[in-house]
C-alpha positions as CSV (number, residue, x, y, z in Angstrom):
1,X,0.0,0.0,0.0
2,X,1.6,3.5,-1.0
3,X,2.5,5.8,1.9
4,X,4.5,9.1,1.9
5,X,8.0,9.2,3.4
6,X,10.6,12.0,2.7
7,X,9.0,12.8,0.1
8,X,8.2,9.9,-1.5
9,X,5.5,6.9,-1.6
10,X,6.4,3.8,-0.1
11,X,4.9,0.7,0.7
12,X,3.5,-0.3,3.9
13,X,2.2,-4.0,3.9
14,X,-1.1,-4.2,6.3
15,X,-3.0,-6.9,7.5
16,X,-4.8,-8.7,4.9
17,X,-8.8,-9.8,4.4
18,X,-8.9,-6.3,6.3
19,X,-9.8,-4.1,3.3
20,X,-13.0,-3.3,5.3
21,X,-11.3,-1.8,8.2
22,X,-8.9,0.0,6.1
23,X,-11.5,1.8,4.2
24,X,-13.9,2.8,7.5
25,X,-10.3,4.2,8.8
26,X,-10.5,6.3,4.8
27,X,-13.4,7.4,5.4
28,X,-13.1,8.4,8.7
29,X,-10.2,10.7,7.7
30,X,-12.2,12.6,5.2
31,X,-14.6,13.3,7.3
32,X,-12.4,14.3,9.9
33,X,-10.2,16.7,7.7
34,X,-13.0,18.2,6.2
35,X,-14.7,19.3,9.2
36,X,-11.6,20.0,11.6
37,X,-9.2,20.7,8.8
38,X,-5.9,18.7,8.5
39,X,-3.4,20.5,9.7
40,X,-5.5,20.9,13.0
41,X,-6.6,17.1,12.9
42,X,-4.6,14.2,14.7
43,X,-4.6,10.7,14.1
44,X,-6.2,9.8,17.4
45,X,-9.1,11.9,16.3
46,X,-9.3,9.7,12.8
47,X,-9.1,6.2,15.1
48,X,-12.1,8.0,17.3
49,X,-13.9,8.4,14.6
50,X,-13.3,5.3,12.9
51,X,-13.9,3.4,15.8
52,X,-10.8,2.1,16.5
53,X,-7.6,2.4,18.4
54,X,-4.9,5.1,17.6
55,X,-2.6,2.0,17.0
56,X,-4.6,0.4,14.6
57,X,-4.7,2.9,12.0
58,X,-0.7,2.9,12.2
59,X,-1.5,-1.0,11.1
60,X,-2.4,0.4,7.8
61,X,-0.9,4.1,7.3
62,X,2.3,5.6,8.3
63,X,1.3,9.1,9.4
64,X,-1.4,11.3,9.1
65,X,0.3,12.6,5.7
66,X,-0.5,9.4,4.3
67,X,-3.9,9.3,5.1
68,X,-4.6,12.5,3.1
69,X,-2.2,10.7,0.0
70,X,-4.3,7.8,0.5
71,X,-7.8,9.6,0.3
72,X,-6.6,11.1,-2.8
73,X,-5.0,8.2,-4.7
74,X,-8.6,5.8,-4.0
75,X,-10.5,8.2,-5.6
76,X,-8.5,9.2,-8.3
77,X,-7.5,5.6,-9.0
78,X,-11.4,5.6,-9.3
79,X,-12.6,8.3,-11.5
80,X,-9.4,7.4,-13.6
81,X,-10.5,4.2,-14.2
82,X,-14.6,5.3,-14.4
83,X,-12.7,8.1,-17.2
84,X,-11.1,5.2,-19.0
85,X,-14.1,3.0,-19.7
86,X,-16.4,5.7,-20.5
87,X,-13.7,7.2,-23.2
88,X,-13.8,3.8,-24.7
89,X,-17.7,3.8,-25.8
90,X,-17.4,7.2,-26.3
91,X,-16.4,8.2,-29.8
92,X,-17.2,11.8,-30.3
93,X,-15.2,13.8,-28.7
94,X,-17.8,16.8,-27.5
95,X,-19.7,14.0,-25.8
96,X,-16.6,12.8,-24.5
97,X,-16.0,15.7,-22.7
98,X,-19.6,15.9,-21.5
99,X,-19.3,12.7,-20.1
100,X,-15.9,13.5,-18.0
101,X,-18.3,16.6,-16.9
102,X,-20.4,14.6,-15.1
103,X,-18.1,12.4,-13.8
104,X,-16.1,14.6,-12.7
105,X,-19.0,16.9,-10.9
106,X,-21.2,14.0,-9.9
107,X,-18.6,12.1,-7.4
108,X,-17.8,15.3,-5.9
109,X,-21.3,16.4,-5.5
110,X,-22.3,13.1,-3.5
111,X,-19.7,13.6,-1.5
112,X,-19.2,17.0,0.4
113,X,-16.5,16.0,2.7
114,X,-14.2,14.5,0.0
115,X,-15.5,17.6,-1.9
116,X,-13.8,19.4,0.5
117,X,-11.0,17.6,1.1
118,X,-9.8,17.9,-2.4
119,X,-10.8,21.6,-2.9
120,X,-10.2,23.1,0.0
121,X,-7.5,20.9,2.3
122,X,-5.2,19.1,-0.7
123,X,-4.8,23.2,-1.9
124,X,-3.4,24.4,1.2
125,X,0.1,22.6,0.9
126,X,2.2,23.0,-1.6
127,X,4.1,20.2,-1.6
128,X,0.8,18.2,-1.5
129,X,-0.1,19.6,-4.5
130,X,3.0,19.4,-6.6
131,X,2.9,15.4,-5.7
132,X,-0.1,14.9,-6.7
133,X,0.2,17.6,-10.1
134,X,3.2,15.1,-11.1
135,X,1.1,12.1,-10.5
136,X,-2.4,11.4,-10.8
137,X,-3.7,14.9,-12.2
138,X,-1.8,14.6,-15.1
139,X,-3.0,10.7,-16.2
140,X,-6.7,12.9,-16.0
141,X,-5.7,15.6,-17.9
142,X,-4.2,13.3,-20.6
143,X,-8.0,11.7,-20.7
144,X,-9.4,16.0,-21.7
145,X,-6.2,16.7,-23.5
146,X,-6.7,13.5,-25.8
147,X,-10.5,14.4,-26.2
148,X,-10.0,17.9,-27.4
149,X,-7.1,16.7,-29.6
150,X,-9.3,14.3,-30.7
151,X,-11.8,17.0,-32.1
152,X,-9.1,18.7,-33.8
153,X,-8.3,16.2,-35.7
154,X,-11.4,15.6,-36.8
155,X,-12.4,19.4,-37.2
156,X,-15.1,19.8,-35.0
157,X,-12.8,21.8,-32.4
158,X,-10.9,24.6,-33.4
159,X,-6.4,24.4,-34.7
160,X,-5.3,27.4,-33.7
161,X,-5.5,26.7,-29.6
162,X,-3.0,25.0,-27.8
163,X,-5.2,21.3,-26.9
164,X,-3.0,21.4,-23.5
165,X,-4.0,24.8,-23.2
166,X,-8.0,24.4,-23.7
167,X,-7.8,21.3,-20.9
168,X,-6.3,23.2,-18.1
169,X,-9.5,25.5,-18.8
170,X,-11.7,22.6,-19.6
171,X,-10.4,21.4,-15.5
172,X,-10.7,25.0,-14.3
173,X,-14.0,25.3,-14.6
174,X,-15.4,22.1,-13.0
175,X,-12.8,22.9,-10.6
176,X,-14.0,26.4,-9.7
177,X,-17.8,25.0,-10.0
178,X,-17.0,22.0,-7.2
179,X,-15.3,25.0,-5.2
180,X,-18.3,27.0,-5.2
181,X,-20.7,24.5,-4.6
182,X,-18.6,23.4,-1.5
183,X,-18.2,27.2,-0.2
184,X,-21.8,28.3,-1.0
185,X,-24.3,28.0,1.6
186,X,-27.1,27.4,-1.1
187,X,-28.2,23.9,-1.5
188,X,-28.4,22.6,-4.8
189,X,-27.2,19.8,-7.7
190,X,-23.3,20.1,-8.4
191,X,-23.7,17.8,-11.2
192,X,-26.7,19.6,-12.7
193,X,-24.1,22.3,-13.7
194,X,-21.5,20.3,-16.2
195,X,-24.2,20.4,-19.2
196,X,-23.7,24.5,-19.0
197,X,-19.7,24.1,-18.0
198,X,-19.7,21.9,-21.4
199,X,-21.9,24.3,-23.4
200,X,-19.8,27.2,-23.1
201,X,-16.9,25.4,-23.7
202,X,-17.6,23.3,-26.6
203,X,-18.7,26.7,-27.9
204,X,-15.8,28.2,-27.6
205,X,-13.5,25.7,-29.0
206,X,-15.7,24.9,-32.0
207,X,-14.2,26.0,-35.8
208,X,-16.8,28.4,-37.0
């Protein structure tokens, strides 16, 4: 199991035919960091809320940094692989790109405290963020990238934009949508707002 150590990811072996228990003590964490923050969270409050001792979550991560590397590398091990299949019965790239909408906004939006987690908490560290930018976030924005370049080729999209250029947009605004929806105080459908995300983006990178 990957784990964070000067720097890097490790492996830490855990128990096994105790998946269960390792993924109560996951989703104990994002709870925990999302509504006490994670720099002012401890591993004993995790284990509390897990329902387990503080010496059992060291069973299956090495620190509390690894918890927060773990959080994000299940899910994005997730939507990458939820991205993947949907690509493949996918052919035109505009729906493509719909498609990675609302997978994209949907996850987040049934989940507020992973919402937050990854919008608000994974932001605050920058060495946090340049792990996961060299990792993970870039295998996703090779599934937009590949989608737009695909409707360049084809000449539905626009030439004369950089495709690398017109994904870190494409990401920016279902990023800035999941950020709102998590900061707002208004109740309402995160994943009801990719179809207008796509709209005005499809728009703007079609030839004319």
């Amino acid at each position: 199991m990957r784990s964070s150590s000067a720097g890097k990811l490790s492996f830490v072996k855990h128990p096994a035919g105790n998946v269960d228990k390792r993924d109560a003590i996951l989703r104990a964490a994002t709870k925990v960091f999302a509504h006490s923050g994670f720099f002012q969270s401890q591993v004993a409050d995790v284990a509390r809320v897990a329902g387990v001792a503080a010496g059992t979550v060291y069973l299956y991560f090495q620190s509390k940094d690894d918890l927060l590397v773990s959080i994000f590398e299940r899910s994005m091990n997730e939507v990458l692989a939820e991205g993947r299949a949907a690509m493949a019965e996918v052919p035109d790239p505009a729906a493509r790109l719909a498609e990675l909408a609302h997978l994209h906004l949907e996850r987040l939006g049934r989940d507020k405290d992973l919402a937050v987690v990854f919008q608000v908490e994974l932001r605050q560290s920058v060495k946090f963020m340049e792990r996961f930018s060299e990792s993970f976030l870039q295998d996703y924005f090779k599934l937009i990238r590949q989608a737009i370049a695909d409707g360049q080729q084809s000449g539905a999209f626009r030439k004369d934009i950089s495709a690398t250029t017109a994904t870190k947009i494409f990401f920016g605004a279902l990023d800035e949508m999941a950020t709102n929806w998590v900061l707002s105080r208004r109740k309402y459908d995160l994943n009801a707002e990719a179809d207008a995300v796509v709209d005005l983006f499809i728009n703007g990178v079609k030839r004319q």
